[in-house]
C-alpha positions in Angstrom: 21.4 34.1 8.9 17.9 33.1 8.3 16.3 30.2 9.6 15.2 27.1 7.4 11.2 26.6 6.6 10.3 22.9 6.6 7.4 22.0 5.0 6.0 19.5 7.3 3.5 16.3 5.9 0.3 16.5 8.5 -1.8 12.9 8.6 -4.7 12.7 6.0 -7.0 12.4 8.8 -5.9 9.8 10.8 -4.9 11.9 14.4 -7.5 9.5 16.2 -5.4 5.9 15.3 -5.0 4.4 18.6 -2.4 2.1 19.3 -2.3 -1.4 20.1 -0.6 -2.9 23.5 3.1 -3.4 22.0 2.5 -2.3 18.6 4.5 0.4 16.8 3.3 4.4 17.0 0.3 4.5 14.6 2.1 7.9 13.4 5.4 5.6 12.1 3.3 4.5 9.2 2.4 7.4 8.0 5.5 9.8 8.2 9.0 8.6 8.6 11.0 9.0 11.9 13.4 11.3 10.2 10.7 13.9 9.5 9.0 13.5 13.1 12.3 14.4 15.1 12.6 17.6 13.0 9.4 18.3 13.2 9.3 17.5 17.1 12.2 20.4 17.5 10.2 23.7 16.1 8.3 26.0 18.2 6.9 28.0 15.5 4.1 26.8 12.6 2.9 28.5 9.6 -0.7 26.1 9.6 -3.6 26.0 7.7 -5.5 25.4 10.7 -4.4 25.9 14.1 -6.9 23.7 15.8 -5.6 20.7 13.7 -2.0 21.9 13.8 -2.0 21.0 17.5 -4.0 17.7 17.3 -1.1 17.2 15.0 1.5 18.1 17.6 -0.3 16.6 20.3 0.0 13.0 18.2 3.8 13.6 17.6 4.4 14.4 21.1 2.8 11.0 22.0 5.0 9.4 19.4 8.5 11.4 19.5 8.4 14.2 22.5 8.3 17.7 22.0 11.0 20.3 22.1 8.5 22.4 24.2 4.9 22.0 25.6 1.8 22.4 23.0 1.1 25.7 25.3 4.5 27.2 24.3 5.0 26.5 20.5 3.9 29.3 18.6 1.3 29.0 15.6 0.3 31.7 13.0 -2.7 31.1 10.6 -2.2 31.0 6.7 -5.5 30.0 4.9 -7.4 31.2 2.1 -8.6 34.3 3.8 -4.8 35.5 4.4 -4.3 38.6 2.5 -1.1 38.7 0.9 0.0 42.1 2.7 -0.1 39.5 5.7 2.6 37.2 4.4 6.1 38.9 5.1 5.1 39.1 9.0 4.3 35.4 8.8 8.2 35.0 8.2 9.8 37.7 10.4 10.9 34.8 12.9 12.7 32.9 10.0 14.6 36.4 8.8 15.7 36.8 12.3 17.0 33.4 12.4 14.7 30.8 13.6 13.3 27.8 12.0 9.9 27.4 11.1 7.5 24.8 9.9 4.5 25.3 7.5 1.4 23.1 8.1 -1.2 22.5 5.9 -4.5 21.1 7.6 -4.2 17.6 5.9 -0.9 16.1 3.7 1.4 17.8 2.3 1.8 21.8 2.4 1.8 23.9 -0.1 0.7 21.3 -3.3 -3.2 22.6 -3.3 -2.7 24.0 -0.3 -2.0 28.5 0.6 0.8 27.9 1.5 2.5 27.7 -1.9 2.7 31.6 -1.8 4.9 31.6 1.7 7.4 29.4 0.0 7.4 31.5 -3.1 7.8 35.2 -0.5 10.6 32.9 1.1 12.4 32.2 -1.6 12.5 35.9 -2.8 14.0 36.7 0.9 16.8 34.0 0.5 15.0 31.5 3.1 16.5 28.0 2.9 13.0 26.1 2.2 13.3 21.9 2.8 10.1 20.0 1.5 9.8 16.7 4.1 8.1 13.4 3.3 4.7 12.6 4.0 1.3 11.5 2.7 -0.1 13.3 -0.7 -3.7 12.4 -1.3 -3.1 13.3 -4.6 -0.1 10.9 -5.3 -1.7 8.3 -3.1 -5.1 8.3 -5.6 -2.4 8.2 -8.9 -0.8 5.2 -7.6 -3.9 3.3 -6.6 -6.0 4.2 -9.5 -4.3 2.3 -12.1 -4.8 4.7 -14.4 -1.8 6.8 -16.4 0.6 7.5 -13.8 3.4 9.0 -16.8 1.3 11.9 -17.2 -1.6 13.5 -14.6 -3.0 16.9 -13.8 -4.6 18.3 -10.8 -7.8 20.8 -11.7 -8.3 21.2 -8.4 -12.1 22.1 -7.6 -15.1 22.0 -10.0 -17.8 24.2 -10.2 -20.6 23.9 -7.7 -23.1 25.3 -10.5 -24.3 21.6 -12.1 -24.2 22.8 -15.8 -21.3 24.4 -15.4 -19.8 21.2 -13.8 -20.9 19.0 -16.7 -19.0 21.5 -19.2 -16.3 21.2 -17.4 -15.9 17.4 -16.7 -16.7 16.7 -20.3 -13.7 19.4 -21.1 -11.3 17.4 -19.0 -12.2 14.0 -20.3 -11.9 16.0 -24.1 -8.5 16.7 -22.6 -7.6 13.1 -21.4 -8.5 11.9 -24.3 -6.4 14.0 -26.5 -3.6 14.2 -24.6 -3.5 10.4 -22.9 -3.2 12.6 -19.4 -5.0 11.3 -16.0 -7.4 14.1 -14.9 -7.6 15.1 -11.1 -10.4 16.9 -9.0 -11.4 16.9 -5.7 -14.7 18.0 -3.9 -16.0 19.2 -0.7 -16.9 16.3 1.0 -20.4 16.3 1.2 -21.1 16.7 -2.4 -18.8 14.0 -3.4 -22.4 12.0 -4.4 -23.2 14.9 -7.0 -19.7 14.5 -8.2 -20.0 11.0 -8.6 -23.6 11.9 -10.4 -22.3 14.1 -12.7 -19.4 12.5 -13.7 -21.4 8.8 -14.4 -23.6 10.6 -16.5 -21.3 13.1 -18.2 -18.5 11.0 -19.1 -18.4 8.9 -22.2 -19.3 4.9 -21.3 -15.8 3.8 -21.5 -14.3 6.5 -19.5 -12.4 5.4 -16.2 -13.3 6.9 -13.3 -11.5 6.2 -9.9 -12.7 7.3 -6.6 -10.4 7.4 -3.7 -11.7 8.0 -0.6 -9.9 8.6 3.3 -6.8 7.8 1.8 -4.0 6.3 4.4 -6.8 5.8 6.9 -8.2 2.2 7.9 -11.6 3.2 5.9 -9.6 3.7 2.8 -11.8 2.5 -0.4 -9.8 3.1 -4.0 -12.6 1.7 -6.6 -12.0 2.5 -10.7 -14.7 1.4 -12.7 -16.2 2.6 -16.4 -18.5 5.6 -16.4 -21.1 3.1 -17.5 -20.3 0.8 -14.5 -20.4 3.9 -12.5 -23.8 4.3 -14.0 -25.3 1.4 -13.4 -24.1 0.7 -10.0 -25.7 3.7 -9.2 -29.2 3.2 -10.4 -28.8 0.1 -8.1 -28.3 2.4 -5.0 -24.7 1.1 -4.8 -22.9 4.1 -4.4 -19.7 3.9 -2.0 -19.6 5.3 1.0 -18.1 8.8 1.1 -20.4 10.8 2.2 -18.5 13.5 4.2 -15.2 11.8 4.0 -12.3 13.1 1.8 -12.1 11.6 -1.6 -10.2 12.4 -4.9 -11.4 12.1 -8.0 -9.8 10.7 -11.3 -10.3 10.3 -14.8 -8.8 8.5 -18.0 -10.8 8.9 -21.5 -9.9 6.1 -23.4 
């Protein structure tokens, strides 16, 4: 029989939490106890990333106890480079019977994430697949927006090209607008203040825009404001600081 691929929640960022004398694991806030003793038993990860896979591991350890040391749990790279001839080999241990986990660098795999296709390849093959709770940026920045939580869509990256960008934000707010539907995008971090630019000056004044930024972490800032207010706190040299930190972005025409 083939094994089962978990699709494991990784922290949003937040592998450094210490803790306090006699205060619970940081890692209990974030992802349920449940998840962390599965997790804890695999010795072989499908990851994003393998350097953050085991900063990962090494934080559950600290929490739960591994079945086997770092040193001996096996980790295969999946990433946007991964060629799709690559894939099946990625689940011969699962086809000959062992379980697996797929990693994504941050959240939840698979949802904006590569790994989508290795669940799709292990469905074809019959694989039991078992999606576990944990932290979703995405989800996170819905429910702290305030803005339409009924009916959302996730675009995503924008293009880099700054025209291009402005046609495209002013597409998705035409889109919002028509169809009442919160509008998602995300950014590499350090042009998060052109995003913020772009979409201040591109949106119409009523617009909402929320910006969530290091979602989960103790630096977590969720701020939704008009396009105008966006505008104007921004000629004041008030922008918020996420420079270089992860942030979603979110938009609601009215």
């Amino acid at each position: 029989m083939p094994g089962i691929l978990y699709l494991v929640p990784n922290t949003l960022g937040s592998a450094e939490l210490s803790t306090e004398p006699g205060a619970a694991h940081p890692l209990e806030a974030i992802i349920p106890r449940q998840v962390q003793v599965i997790t804890a038993g695999l010795d072989y990860f499908v990851a994003e990333n393998a350097k953050s896979t085991r900063a990962f591991l090494k934080l559950l350890g600290s929490s739960q106890g591994l079945a086997r040391p770092i040193q001996e749990i096996e980790i295969s790279e999946l990433n946007v480079n991964t060629p799709a001839a690559a894939l099946p080999a990625l689940l011969a241990p699962l086809l000959a019977g062992r379980d697996g986990g797929l990693i994504s660098e941050a959240g939840v795999p698979a949802v904006a994430d590569p790994g989508a296709n290795l669940v799709r390849l292990a469905h074809q093959h019959g694989i039991q697949v078992r999606p576990l709770v944990g932290p979703s940026s995405l989800l996170l920045a819905v429910m702290a927006s305030g803005l339409n939580g009924q009916s959302f869509a996730f675009n995503g990256y924008l293009p880099t090209d700054a025209e291009a960008r402005s046609k495209r934000i002013r597409q998705l707010e035409d889109r919002s607008r028509k169809e009442k539907q919160t509008q998602l995008f995300i950014e590499t971090p350090y042009r998060n203040g052109a995003m913020l630019d772009a979409l201040a000056q591109s949106c119409q004044p009523g617009t909402l825009i929320c910006v969530a930024t290091d979602l989960s972490l103790p630096s977590e800032t969720v701020r939704t404001r008009t396009a105008a207010q966006w505008q104007a706190a921004l000629t004041a040299r008030q922008a918020p600081d996420f420079h270089k930190k992860p942030t979603v972005f979110l938009l609601l025409a009215d």
